[in-house]
C-alpha positions as CSV (number, residue, x, y, z in Angstrom):
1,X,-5.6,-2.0,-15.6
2,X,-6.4,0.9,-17.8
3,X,-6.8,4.4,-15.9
4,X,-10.8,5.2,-16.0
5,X,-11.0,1.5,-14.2
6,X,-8.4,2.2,-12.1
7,X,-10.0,6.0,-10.8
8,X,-13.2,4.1,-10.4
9,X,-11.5,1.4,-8.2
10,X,-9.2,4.0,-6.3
11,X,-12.3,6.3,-5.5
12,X,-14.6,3.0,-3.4
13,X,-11.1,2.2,-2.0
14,X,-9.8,5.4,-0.8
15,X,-13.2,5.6,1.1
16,X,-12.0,2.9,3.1
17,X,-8.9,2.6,6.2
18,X,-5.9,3.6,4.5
19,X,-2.3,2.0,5.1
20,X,-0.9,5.2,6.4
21,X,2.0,5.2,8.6
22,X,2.6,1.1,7.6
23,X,3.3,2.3,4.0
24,X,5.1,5.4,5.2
25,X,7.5,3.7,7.5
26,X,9.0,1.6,4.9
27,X,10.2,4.6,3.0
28,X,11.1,6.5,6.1
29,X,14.8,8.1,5.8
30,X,17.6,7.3,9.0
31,X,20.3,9.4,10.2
32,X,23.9,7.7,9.2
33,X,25.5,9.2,12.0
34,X,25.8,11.3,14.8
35,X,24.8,14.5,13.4
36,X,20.7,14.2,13.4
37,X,18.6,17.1,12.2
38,X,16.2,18.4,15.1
39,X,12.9,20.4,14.5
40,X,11.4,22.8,17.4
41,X,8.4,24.8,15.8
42,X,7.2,26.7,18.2
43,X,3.5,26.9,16.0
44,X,0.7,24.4,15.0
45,X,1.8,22.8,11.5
46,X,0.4,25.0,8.4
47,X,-2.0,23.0,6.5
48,X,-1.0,22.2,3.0
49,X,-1.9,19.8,-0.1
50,X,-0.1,18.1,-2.9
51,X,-1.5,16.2,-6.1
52,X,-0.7,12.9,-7.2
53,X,-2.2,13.6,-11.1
54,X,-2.7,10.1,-12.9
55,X,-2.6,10.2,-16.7
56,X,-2.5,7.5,-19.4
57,X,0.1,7.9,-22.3
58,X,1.9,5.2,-24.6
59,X,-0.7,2.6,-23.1
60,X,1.3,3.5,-19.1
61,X,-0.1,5.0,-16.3
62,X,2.0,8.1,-15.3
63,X,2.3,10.9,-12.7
64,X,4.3,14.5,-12.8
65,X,6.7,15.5,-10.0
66,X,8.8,18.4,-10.2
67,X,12.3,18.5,-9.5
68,X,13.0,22.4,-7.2
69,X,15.7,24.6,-8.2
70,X,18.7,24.5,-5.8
71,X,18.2,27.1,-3.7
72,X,19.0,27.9,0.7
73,X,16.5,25.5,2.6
74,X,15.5,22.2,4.0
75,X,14.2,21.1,0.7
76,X,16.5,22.4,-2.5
77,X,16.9,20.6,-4.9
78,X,14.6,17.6,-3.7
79,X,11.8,16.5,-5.9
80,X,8.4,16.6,-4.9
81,X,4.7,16.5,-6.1
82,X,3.4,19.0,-7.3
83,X,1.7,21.4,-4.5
84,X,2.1,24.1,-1.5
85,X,0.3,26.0,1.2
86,X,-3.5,26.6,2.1
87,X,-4.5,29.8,1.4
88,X,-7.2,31.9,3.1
89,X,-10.6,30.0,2.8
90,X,-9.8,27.2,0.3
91,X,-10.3,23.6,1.2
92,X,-7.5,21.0,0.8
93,X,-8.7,20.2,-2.6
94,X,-8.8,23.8,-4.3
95,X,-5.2,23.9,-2.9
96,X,-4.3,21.1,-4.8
97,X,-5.4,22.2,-7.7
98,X,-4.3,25.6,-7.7
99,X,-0.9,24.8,-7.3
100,X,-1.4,22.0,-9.8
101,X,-2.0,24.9,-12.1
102,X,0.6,27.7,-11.1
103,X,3.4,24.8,-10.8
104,X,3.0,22.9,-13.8
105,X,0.3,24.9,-15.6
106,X,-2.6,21.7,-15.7
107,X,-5.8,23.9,-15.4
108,X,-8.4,22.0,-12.8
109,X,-10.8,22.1,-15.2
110,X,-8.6,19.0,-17.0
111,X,-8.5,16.9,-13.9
112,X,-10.6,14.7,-12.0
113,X,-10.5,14.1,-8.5
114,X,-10.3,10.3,-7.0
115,X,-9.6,11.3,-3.2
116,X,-6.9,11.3,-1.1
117,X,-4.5,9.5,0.9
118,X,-3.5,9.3,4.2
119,X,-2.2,13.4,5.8
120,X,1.4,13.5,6.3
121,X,3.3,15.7,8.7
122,X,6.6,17.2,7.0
123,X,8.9,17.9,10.1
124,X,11.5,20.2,8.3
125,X,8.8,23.2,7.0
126,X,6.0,22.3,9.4
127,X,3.4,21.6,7.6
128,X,0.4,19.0,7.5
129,X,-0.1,18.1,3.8
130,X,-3.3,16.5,2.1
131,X,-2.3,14.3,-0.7
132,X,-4.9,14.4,-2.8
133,X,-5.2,12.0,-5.8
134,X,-6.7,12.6,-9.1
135,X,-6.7,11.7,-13.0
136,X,-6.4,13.6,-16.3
137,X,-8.7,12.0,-19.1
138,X,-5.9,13.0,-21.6
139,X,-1.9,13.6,-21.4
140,X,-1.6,17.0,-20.0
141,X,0.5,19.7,-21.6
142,X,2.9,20.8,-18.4
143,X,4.3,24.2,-18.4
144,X,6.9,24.5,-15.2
145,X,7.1,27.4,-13.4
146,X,11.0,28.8,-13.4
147,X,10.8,30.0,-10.0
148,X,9.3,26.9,-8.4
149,X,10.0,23.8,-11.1
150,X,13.6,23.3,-12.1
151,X,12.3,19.7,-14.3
152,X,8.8,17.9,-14.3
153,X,9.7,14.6,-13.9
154,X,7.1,11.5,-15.3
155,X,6.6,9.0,-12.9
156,X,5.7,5.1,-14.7
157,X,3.1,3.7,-12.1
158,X,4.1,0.3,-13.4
159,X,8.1,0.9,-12.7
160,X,6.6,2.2,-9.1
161,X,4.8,-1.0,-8.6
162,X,7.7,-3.5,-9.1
163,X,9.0,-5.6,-6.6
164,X,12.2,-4.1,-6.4
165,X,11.3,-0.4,-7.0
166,X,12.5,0.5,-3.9
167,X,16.2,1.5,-3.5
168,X,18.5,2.8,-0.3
169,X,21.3,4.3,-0.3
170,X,23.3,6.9,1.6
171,X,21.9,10.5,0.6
172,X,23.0,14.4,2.3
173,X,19.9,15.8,3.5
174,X,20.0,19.9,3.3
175,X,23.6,19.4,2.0
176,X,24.7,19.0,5.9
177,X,23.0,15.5,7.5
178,X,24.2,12.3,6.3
179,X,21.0,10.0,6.2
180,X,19.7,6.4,5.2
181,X,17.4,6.9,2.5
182,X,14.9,4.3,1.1
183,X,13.6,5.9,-2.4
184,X,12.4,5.4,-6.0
185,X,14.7,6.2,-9.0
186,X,12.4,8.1,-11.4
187,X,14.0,9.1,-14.5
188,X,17.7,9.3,-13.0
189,X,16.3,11.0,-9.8
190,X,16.9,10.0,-6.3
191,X,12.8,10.3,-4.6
192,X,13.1,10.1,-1.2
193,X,11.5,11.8,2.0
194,X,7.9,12.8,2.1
195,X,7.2,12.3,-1.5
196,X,8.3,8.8,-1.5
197,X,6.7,8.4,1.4
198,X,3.6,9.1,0.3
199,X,3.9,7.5,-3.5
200,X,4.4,4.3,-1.4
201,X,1.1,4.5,0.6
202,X,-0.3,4.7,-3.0
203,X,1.9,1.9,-4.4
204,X,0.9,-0.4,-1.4
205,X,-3.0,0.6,-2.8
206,X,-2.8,-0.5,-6.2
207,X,-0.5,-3.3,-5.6
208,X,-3.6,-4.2,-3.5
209,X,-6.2,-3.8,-5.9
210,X,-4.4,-5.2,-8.9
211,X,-4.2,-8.6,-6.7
212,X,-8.0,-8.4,-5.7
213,X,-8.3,-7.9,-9.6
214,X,-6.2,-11.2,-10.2
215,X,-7.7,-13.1,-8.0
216,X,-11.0,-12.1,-9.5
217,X,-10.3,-13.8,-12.5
C-alpha cells in the first residue's frame, strides 16, 4: 500500500472505535521481581501529545523516533516519538507539531495530519498524551535537537507489521527496576514502554486494513 492510499484509509478508519487498551496490553511491560516501581501524583495528569509522522522513502513507509540523551529521570535514555507538553492555549494537535518542529526540526507546514490514536496515560511523568498521526508528502530533512534528541531513529512500517516484530526480553527500567518488556527492535534499539505501546495500537490498524485490502481483491 503506497502512503497517500494509506493516509486516506487511516483518516475514515481513525474515525471509527479504536483498539486501545487491547493493542496496548500486549506491549505492556512486567515487573521481574519484587522491586516494583510505584507512582503517587498528587495532581491531575498534564496533557501532552506525540506524532507518529509517516513518510515514504526507497519505496517503505517510515516513521522518526528519537533516541533521549542519558540523563537523571524516569525516561533517559529510552526512545520515544517525537513530542512533549501542552502549552498555554494550544490544542493537542499544535502540540504535536510544535514539538515535531523544535525536536527534529520537520516544519508543520511539511506534514499532513491523518488523526489520532487512542490517549495514553504515562504513569512515571504523569502525563495524558494524544498520539496524533500524520504524513509527510516527501522524506523530511530531520535536524535533532542536542538537548532533547541523542539519535533520530527510522522506524520500517513494514518490519513493524511482521508477525514476529514483537520481542521480550528482561530490560532495567530507570537503571533500578528489573522489568518484563515486550518491544520492537528498530535499528538496534530496544522500543518498549509507552512508545511501543502505542506504535502497536497503530500496527494492529494497518495490519487490519491491509487484510480488508486483501480480501478486497
Amino acid at each position: 500500500m503506497k502512503l497517500i492510499e494509506l493516509a486516506d484509509r487511516l483518516q475514515t478508519r481513525l474515525q471509527q472505535p479504536l483498539p486501545g487498551a487491547m493493542a496496548h496490553e500486549m506491549l505492556r511491560a512486567t515487573p521481574a521481581g519484587s522491586l516494583i516501581p510505584k507512582f503517587n501524583h498528587a495532581s491531575q495528569p498534564r496533557p501532552g501529545s506525540v506524532i507518529i509522522l509517516l513518510y515514504e522513502e526507497f519505496g517503505a513507509i517510515r516513521f522518526p523516533l528519537t533516541k533521549r540523551p542519558d540523563y537523571v529521570g524516569a525516561h533517559a535514555g529510552q526512545v520515544s516519538l517525537p513530542g512533549g507538553k501542552t502549552e498555554k492555549n494550544e490544542n493537542y494537535i499544535q502540540t504535536a507539531l510544535r514539538e515535531c518542529e523544535e525536536e527534529i526540526g520537520v516544519p508543520s507546514d511539511h506534514i499532513q495530519v491523518i488523526g489520532k490514536i487512542s490517549d495514553f496515560y504515562i504513569a512515571p511523568s504523569n502525563f495524558i498524551i494524544s498520539p496524533v498521526v500524520a504524513y509527510s508528502t516527501s522524506p523530511p530533512e530531520f535536524y535533532p535537537q542536542e538537548s532533547e534528541v541523542a539519535r533520530i531513529l527510522n522506524g520500517n512500517l513494514d518490519e513493524l507489521l511482521r508477525s514476529d516484530a514483537i520481542h521480550t526480553q528482561e530490560i532495567l527500567a530507570a537503571k533500578k527496576y528489573p522489568m518484563i518488556a515486550p518491544h520492537f527492535l528498530i535499528e538496534g534499539e530496544i522500543v518498549w514502554g509507552a512508545t511501543a505501546m502505542m506504535l502497536n495500537e497503530l500496527r494492529i490498524i494497518v495490519q487490519e486494513l491491509n487484510t480488508a485490502n486483501n480480501k478486497a481483491f
